[in-house]
N, C-alpha and C positions, 0 to 999 in steps of 0.2 A: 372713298378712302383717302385716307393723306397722306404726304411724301415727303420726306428728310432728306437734305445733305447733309453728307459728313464731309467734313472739311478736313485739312492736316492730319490725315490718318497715314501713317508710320507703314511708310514701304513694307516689311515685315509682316505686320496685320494684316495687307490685301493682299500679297503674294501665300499667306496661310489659308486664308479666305478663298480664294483661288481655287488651291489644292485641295481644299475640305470640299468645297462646290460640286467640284470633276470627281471626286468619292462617291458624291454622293448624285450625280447626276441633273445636276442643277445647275444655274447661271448662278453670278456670284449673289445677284441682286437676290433670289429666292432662299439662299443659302442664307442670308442677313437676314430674313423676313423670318426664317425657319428660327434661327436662335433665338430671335428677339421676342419671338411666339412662346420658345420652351421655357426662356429666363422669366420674360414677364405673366407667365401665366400660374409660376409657383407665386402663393402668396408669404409674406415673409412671416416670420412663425411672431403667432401675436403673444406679448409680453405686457405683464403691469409694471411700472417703476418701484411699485415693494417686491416683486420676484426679483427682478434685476440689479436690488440691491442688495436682496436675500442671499441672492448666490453667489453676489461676491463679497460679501462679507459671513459666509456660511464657515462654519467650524471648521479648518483643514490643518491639522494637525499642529494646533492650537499650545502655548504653551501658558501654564498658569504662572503665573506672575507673583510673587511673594509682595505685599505693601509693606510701607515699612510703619511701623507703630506712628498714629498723629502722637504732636507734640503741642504742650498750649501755642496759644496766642502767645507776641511778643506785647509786649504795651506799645501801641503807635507812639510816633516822635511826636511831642509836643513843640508846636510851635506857636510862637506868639510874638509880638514887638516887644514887651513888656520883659524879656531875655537881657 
């Protein structure tokens, strides 16, 4: 098996850690082991990049838009030296 340090973890998070440990009857070390088992053992919900942009670009109270009549062409600006 293999082993991590966490380095500069935030007084807070191990004094939580702690407390969640002693809940639960655990060192703190088995407590880490225990979340990192629940977090990483959901797999993250699989997606295509056409769903994911289906949905966010999915109708949601949509409004229709009035165009306004086309109009011709202008005639481009002629240019030449010959001016």
């Amino acid at each position: 098996m293999a082993s991590i340090t966490i380095r500069n973890l935030d007084d807070d998070i191990k004094q939580r850690l702690r407390v969640r440990a002693a809940e639960h009857g655990r060192s703190m070390e088995e407590e880490a082991r225990e979340i990192l088992r629940r977090v990483m053992g959901e797999a993250p919900p699989t997606r295509n990049l056409a769903a994911a942009i289906r949905a966010r670009v999915a109708p949601s109270d949509r409004t229709d838009l009035e165009l306004p009549a086309r109009e011709p062409m202008r005639e481009p600006p002629q240019l030449g030296m010959n001016d």
